[in-house]
C-alpha positions as CSV (number, residue, x, y, z in Angstrom):
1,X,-64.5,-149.5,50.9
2,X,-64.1,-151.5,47.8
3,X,-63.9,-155.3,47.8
4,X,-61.4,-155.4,44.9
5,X,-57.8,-154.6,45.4
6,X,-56.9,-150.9,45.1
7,X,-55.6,-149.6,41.8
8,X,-52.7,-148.1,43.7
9,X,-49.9,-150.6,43.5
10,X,-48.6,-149.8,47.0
11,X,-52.3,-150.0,48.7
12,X,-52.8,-152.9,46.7
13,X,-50.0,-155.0,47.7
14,X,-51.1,-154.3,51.5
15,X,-54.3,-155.1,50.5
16,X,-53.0,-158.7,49.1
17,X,-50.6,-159.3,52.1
18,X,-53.4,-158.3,54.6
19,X,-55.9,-161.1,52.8
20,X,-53.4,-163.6,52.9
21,X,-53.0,-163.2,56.6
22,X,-56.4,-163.5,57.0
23,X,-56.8,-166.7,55.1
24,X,-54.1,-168.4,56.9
25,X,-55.1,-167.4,60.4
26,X,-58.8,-167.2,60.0
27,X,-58.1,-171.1,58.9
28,X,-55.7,-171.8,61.8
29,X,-56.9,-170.1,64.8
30,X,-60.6,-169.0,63.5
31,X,-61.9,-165.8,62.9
32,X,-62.8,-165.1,66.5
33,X,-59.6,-166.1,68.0
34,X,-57.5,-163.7,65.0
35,X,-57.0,-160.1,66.5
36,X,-56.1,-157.3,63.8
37,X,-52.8,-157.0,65.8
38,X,-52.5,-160.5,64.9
39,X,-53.4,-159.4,61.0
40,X,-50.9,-157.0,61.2
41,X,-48.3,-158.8,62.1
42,X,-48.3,-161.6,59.5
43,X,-49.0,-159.5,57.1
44,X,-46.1,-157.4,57.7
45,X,-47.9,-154.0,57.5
46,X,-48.9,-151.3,60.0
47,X,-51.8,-151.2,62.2
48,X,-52.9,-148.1,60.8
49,X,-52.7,-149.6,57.1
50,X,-55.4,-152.2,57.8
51,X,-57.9,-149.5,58.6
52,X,-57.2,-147.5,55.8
53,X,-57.3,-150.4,53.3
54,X,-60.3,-151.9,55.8
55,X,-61.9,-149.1,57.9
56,X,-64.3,-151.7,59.2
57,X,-61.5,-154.1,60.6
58,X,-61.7,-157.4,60.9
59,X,-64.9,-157.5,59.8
60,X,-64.5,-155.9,56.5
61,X,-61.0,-158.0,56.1
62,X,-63.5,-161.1,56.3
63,X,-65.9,-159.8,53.6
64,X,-63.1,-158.9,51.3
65,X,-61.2,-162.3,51.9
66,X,-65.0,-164.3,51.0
67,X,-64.9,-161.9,47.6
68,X,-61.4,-163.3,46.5
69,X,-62.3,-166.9,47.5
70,X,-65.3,-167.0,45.4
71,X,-63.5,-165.7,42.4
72,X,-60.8,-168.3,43.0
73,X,-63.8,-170.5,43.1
74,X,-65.2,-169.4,40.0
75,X,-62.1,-169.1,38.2
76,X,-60.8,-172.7,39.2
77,X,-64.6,-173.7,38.0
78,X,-64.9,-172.3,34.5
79,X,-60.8,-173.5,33.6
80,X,-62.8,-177.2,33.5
81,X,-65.3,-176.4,31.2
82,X,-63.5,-177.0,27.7
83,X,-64.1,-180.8,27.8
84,X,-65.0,-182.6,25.2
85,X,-68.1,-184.3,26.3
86,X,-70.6,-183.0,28.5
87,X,-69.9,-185.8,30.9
88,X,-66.2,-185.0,30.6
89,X,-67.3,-181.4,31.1
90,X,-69.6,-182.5,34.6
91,X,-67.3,-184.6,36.1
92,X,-63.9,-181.9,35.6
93,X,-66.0,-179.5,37.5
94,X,-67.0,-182.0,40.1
95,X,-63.4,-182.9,40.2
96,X,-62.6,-179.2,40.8
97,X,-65.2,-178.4,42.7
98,X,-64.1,-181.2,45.5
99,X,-59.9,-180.5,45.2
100,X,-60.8,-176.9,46.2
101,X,-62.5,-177.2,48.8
102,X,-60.6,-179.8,50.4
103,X,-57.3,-177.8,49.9
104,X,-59.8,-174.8,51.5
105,X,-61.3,-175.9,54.5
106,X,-62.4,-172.5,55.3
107,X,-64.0,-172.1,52.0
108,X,-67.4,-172.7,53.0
109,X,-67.7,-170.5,55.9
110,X,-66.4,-167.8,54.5
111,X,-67.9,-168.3,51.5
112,X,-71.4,-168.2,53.8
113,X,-70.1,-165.1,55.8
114,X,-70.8,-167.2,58.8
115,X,-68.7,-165.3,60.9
116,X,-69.5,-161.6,60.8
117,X,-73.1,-160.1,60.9
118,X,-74.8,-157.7,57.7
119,X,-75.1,-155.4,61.0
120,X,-71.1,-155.0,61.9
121,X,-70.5,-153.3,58.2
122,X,-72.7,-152.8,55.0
123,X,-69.3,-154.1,53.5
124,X,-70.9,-157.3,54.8
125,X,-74.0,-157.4,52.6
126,X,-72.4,-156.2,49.5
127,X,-70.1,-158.8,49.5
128,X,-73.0,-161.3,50.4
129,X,-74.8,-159.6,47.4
130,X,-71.1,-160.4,45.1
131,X,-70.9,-164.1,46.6
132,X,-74.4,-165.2,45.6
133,X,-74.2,-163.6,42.4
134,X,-70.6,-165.5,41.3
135,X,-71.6,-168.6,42.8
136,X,-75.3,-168.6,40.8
137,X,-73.0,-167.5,37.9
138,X,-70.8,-170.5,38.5
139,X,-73.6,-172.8,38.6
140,X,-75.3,-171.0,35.0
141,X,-72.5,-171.2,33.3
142,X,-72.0,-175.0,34.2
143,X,-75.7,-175.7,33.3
144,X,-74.8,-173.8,29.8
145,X,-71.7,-176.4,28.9
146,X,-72.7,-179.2,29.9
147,X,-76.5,-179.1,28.5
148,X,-77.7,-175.8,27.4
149,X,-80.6,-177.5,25.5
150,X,-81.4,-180.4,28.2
151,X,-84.4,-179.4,30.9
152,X,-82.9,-180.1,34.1
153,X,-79.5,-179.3,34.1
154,X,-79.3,-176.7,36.4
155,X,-81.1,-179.0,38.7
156,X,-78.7,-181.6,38.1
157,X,-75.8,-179.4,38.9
158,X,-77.1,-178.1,41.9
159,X,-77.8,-181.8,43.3
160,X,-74.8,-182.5,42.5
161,X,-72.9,-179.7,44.7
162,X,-75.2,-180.2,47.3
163,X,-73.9,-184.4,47.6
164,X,-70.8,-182.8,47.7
165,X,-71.2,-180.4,50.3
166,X,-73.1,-182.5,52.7
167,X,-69.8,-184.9,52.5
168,X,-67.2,-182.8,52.6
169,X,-69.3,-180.8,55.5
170,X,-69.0,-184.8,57.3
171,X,-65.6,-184.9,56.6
172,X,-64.6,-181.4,58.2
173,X,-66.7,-181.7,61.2
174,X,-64.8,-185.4,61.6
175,X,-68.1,-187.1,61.2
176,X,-66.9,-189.4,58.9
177,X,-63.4,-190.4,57.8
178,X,-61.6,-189.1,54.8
179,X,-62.2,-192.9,53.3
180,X,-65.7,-193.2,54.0
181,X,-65.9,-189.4,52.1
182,X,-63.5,-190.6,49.3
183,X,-66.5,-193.4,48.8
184,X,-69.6,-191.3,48.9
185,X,-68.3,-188.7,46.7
186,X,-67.4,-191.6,44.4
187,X,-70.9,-192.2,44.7
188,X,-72.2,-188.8,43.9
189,X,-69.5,-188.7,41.2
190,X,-70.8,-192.0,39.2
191,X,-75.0,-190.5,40.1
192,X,-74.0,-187.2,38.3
193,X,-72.4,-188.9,34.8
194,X,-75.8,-191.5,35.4
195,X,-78.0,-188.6,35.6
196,X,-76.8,-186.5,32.8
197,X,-77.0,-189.3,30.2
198,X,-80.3,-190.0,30.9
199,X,-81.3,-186.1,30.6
200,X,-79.2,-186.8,27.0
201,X,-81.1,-189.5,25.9
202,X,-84.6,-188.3,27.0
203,X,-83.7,-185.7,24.7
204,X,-82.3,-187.0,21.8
């Protein structure tokens, strides 16, 4: 099976449909709770056209589903990076980075194939293979417009995504509230500009 849509344009639109209806029930009910009946029936599609699209089920359904979110992701990521500063270019992505993952709550689960096991398909650890390799991609590229010349900003950028993650991990658990969250990432918002002009002016 092949994580990307089918060239067919019949196959591909039940290929679409059937990720769709994942995303909206794996996010509603959770991947355990979702049945493929379930998948079917939101999706509007035969049974029988899930396992030829997904001969692995639900499984593969969930590895394919992680593939199209971390494109989105890295889409949605490199759109920010025509700023005109590298500060303006940082905090876009930061900016983008948080608005999609808050309007995807499932985002980082899938995105860590937490729910399904390399040993329930191989589909599983090729797309774990694709993930890491568009998210490290992501986080290159970002490195590369906002200071290709400056030691440390890769490092920067990662620190940065990890503030974020840790709060917005808070914030879907219910740990904290969405204010206190709003404040932190404020926080980590203001330490990533700080940081990135004093990598500037070490340099210069």
């Amino acid at each position: 099976m092949s994580l990307d849509p089918p060239a067919d344009r019949r196959r591909r639109r039940t290929h679409t449909a059937v990720l769709d209806a994942a995303d909206l029930l794996f996010t509603r009910d959770g991947y355990r709770a979702t049945s493929v009946d379930a998948l079917a029936n939101e999706a509007d599609v035969a049974l029988s056209s899930i396992y030829a699209n997904f001969p692995g089920g639900k499984t593969d359904v969930y590895a394919a589903l992680a593939c199209r979110t971390a494109d989105e992701h890295a889409v949605g990521m490199r759109a920010t990076l025509a700023g005109d500063t590298a500060v303006d270019r940082l905090l876009a992505a930061f900016d983008a980075y948080v608005a999609f993952h808050r309007s995807r709550p499932l985002a980082f689960r899938i995105l860590g194939l937490t729910d399904v096991d390399d040993r329930e398909s191989e589909v599983v650890t090729e797309a774990r293979t694709r993930i890491d390799r568009t998210l490290i991609g992501i986080t290159h590229d970002l490195a590369a417009a906002i200071g290709a010349q400056l030691p440390g900003t890769e490092e920067l950028v990662l620190l940065t995504w990890a503030s974020v993650n840790g709060v917005l991990s808070l914030e879907h658990r219910h740990t904290i509230t969405r204010a206190t969250a709003d404040s932190l990432i404020d926080m980590a918002r203001a330490d990533g500009a700080r940081r990135l002009e004093e990598l500037t002016r070490a340099q210069g």
